[in-house]
Gaussian input, Z-matrix of N, CA and C with variables (Angstrom, degrees):
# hf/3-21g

backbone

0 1
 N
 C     1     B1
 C     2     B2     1     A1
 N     3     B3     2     A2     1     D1
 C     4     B4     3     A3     2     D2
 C     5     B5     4     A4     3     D3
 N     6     B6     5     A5     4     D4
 C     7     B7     6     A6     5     D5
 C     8     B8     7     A7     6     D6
 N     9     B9     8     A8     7     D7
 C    10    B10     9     A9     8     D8
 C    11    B11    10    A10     9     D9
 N    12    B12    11    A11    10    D10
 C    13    B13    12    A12    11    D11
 C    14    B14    13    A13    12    D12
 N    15    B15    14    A14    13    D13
 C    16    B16    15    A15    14    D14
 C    17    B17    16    A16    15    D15
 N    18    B18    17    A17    16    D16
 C    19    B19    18    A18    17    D17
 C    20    B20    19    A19    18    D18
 N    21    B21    20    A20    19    D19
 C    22    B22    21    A21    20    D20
 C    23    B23    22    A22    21    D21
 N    24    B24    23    A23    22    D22
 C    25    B25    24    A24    23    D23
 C    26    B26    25    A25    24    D24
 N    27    B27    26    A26    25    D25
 C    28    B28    27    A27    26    D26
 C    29    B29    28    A28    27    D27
 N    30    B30    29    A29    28    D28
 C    31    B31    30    A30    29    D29
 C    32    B32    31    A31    30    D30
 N    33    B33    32    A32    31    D31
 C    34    B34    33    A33    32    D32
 C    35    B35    34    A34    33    D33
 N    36    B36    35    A35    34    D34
 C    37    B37    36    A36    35    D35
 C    38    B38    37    A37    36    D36
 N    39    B39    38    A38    37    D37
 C    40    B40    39    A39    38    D38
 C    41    B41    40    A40    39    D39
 N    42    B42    41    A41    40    D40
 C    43    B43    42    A42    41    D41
 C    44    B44    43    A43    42    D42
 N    45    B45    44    A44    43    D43
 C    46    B46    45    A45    44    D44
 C    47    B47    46    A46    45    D45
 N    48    B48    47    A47    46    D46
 C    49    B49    48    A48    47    D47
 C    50    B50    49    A49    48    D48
 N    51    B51    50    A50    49    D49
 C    52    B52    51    A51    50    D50
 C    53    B53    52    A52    51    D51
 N    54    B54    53    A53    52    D52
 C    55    B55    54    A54    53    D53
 C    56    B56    55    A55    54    D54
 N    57    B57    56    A56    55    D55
 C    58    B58    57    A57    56    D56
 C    59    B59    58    A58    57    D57
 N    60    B60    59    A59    58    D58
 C    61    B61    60    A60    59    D59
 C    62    B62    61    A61    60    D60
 N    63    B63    62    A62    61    D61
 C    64    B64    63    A63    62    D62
 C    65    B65    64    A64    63    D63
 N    66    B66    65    A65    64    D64
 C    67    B67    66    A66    65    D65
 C    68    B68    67    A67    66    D66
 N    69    B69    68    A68    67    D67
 C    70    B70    69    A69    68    D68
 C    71    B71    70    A70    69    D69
 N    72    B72    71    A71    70    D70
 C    73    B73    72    A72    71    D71
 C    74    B74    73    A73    72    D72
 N    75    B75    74    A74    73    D73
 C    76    B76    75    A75    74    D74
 C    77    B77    76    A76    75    D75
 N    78    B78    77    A77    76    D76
 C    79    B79    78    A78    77    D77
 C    80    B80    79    A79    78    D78
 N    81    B81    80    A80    79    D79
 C    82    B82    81    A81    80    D80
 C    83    B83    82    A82    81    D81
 N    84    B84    83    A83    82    D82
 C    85    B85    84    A84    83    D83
 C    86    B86    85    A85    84    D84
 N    87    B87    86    A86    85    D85
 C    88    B88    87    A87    86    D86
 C    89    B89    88    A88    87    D87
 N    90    B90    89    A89    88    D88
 C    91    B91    90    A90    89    D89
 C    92    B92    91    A91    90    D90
 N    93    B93    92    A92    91    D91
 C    94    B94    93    A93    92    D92
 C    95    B95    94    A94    93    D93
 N    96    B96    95    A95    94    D94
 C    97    B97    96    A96    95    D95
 C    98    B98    97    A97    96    D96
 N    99    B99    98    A98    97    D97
 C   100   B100    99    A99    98    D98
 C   101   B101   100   A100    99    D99
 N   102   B102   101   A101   100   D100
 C   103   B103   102   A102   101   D101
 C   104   B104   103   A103   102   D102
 N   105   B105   104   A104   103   D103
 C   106   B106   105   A105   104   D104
 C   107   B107   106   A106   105   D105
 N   108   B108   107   A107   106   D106
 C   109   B109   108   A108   107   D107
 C   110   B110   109   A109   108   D108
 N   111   B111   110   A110   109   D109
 C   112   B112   111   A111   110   D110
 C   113   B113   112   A112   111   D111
 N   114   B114   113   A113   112   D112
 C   115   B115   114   A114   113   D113
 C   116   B116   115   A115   114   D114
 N   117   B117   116   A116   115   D115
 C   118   B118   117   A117   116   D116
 C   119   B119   118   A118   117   D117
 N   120   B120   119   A119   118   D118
 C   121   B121   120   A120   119   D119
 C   122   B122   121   A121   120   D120
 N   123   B123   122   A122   121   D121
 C   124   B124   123   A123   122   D122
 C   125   B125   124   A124   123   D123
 N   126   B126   125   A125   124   D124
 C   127   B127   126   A126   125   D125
 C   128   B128   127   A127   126   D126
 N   129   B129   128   A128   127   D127
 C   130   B130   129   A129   128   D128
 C   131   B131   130   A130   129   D129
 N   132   B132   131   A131   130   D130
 C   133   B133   132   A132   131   D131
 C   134   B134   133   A133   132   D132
 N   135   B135   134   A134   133   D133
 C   136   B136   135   A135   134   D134
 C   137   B137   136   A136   135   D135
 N   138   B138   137   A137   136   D136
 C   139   B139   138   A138   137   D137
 C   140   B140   139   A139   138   D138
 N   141   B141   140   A140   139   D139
 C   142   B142   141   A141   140   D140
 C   143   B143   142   A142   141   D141
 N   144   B144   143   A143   142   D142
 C   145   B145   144   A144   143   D143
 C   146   B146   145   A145   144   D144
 N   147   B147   146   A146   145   D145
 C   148   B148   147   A147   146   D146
 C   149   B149   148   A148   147   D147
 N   150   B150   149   A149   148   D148
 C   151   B151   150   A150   149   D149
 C   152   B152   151   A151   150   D150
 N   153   B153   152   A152   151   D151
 C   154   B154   153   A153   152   D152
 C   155   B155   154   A154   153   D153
 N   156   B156   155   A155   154   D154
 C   157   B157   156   A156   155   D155
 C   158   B158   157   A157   156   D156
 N   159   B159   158   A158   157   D157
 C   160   B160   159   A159   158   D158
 C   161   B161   160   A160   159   D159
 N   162   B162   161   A161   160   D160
 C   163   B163   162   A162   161   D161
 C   164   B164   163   A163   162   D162
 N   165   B165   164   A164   163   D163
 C   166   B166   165   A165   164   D164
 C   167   B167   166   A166   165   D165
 N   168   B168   167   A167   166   D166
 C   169   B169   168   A168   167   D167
 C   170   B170   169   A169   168   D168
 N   171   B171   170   A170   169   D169
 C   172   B172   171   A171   170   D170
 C   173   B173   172   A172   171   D171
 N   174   B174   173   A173   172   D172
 C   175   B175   174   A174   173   D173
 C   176   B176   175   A175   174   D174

   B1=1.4400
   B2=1.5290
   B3=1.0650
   B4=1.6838
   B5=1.5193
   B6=1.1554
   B7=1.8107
   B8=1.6582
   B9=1.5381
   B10=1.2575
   B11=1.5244
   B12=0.6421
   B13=1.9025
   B14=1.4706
   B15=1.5062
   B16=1.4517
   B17=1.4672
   B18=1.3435
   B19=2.0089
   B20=1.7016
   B21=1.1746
   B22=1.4559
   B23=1.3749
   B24=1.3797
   B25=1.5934
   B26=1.6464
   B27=1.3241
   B28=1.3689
   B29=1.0773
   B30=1.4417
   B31=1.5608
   B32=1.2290
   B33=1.5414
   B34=1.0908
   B35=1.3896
   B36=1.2940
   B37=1.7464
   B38=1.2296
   B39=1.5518
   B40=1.2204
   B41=1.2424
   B42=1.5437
   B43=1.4026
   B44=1.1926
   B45=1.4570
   B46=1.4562
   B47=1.5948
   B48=1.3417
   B49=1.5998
   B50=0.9610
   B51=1.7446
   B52=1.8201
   B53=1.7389
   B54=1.3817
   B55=1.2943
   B56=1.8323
   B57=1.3754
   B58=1.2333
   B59=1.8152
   B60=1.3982
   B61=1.4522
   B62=1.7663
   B63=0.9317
   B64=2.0669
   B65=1.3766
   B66=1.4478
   B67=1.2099
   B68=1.4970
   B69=1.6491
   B70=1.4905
   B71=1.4334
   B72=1.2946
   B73=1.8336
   B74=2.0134
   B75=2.0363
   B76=1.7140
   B77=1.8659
   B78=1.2736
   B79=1.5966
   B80=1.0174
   B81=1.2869
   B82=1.6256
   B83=1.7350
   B84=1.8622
   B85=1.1117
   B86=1.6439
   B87=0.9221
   B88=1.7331
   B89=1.3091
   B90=1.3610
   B91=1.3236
   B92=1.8060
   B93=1.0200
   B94=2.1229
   B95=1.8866
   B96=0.9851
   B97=1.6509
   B98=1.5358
   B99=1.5300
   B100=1.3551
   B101=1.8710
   B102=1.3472
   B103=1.7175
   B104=1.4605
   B105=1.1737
   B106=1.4267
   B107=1.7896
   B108=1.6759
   B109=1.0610
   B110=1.4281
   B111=1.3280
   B112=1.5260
   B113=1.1950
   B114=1.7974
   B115=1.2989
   B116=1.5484
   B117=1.1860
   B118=1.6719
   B119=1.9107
   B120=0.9842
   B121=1.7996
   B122=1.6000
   B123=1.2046
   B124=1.6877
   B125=1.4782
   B126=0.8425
   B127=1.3351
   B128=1.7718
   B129=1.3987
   B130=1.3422
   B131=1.7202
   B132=1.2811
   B133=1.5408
   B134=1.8514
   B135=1.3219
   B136=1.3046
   B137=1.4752
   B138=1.4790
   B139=1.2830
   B140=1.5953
   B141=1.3605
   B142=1.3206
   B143=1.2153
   B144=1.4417
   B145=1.9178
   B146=1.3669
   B147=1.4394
   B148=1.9264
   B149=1.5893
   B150=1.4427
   B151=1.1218
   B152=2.0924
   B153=1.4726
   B154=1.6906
   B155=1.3572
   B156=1.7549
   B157=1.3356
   B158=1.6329
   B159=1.3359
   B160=1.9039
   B161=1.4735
   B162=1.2545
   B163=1.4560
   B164=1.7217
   B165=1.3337
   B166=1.5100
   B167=1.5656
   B168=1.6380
   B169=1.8471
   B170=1.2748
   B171=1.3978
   B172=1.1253
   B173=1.6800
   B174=1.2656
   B175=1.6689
   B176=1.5248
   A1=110.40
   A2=117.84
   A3=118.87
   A4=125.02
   A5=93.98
   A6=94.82
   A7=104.52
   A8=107.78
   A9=115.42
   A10=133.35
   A11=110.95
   A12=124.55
   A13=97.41
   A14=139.69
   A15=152.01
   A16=95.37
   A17=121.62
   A18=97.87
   A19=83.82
   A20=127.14
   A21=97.08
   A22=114.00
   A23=120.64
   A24=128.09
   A25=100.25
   A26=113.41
   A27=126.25
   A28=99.16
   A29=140.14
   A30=134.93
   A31=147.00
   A32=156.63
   A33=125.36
   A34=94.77
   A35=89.80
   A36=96.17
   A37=122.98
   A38=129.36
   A39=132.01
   A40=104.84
   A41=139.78
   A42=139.99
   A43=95.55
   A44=101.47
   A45=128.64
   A46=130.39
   A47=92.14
   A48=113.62
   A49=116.97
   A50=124.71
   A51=105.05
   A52=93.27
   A53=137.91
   A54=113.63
   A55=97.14
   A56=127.32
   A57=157.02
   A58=89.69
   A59=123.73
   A60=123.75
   A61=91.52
   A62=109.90
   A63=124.94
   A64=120.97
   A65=89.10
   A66=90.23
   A67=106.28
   A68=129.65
   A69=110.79
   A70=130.62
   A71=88.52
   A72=105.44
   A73=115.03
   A74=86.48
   A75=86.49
   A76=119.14
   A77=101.22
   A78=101.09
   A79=136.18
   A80=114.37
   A81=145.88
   A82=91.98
   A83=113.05
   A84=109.24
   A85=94.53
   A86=158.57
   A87=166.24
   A88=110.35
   A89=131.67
   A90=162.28
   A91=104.21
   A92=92.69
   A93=92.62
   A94=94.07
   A95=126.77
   A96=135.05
   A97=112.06
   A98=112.90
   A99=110.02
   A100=121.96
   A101=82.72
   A102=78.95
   A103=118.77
   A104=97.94
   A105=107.81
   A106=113.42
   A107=113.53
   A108=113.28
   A109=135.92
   A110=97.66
   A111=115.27
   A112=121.44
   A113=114.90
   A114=115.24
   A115=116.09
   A116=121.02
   A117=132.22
   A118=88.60
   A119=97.07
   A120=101.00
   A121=119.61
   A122=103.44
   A123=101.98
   A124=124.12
   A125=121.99
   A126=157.39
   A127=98.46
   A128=110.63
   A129=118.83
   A130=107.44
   A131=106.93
   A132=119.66
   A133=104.89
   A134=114.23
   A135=118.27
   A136=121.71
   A137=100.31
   A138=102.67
   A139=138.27
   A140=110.86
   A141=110.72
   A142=113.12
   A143=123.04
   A144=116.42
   A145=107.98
   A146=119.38
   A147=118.46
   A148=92.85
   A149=104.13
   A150=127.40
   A151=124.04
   A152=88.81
   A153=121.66
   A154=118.94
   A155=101.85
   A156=112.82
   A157=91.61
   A158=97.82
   A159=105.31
   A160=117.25
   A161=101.26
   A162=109.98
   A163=96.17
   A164=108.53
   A165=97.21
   A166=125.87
   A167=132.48
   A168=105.15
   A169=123.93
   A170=151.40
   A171=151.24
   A172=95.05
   A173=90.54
   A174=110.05
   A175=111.53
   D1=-69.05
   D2=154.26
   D3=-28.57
   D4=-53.12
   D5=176.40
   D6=-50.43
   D7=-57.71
   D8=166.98
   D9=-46.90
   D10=-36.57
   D11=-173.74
   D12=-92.22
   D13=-6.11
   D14=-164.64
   D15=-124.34
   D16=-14.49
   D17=169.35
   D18=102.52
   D19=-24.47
   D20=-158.59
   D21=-69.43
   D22=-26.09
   D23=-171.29
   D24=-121.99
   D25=159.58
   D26=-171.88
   D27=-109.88
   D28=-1.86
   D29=156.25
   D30=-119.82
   D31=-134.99
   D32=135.28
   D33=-143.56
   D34=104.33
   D35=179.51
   D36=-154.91
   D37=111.75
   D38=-151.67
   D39=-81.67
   D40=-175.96
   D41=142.72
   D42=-68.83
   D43=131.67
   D44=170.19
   D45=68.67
   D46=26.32
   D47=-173.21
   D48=66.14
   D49=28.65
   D50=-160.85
   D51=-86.31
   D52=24.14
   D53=-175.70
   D54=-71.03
   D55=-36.03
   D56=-159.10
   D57=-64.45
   D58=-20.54
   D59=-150.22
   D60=-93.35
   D61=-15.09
   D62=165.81
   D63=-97.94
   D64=176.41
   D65=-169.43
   D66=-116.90
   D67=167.51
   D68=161.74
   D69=-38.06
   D70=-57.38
   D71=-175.60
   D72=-40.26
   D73=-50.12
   D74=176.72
   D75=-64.79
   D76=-34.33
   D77=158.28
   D78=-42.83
   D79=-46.65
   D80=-171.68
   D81=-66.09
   D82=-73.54
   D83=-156.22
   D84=-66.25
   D85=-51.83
   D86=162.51
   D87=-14.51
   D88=-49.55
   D89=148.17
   D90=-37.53
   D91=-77.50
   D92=-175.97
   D93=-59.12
   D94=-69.35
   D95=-172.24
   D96=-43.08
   D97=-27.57
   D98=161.19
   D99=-85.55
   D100=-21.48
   D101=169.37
   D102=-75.34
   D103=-36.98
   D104=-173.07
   D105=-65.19
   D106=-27.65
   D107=166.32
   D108=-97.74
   D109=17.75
   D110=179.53
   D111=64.41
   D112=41.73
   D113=178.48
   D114=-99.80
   D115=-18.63
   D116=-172.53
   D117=-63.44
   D118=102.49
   D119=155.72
   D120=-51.27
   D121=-64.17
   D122=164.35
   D123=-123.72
   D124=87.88
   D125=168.94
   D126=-3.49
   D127=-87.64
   D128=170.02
   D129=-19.66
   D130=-91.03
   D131=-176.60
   D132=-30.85
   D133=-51.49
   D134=174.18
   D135=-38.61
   D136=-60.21
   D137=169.31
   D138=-77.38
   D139=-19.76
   D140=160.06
   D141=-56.36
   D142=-56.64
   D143=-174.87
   D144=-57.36
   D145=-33.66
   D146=173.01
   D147=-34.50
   D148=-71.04
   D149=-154.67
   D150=-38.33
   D151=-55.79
   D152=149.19
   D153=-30.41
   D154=-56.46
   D155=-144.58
   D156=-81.35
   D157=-24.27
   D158=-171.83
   D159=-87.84
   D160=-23.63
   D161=175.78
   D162=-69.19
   D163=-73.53
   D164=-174.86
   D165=-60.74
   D166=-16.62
   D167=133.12
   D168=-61.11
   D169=-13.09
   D170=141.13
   D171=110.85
   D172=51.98
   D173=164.20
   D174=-91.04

């Protein structure tokens, strides 16, 4: 997910579909906890895919 939200991968897709094995919310909190620790390389980009990622659970 990080790798993802960091530019490194162009998708979000685990082996074996486990991205599906969470929930929004655990994304969500994973997402704020990396900001908070200064891991998002680029910030912007980070948050647009949040953004994506929430639109399509229909948050």
């Amino acid at each position: 997910f990080l790798a993802w939200l960091n530019g490194h991968q162009d998708h979000f897709s685990m082996v074996g579909g486990m991205q599906s094995a969470r929930g929004i919310c655990h994304y969500a909190d994973v997402f704020r906890l990396a900001d908070q620790a200064g891991l998002l390389a680029d910030p912007e980009l980070a948050s647009a895919r949040m953004k994506n990622l929430c639109a399509v659970a229909g948050v």
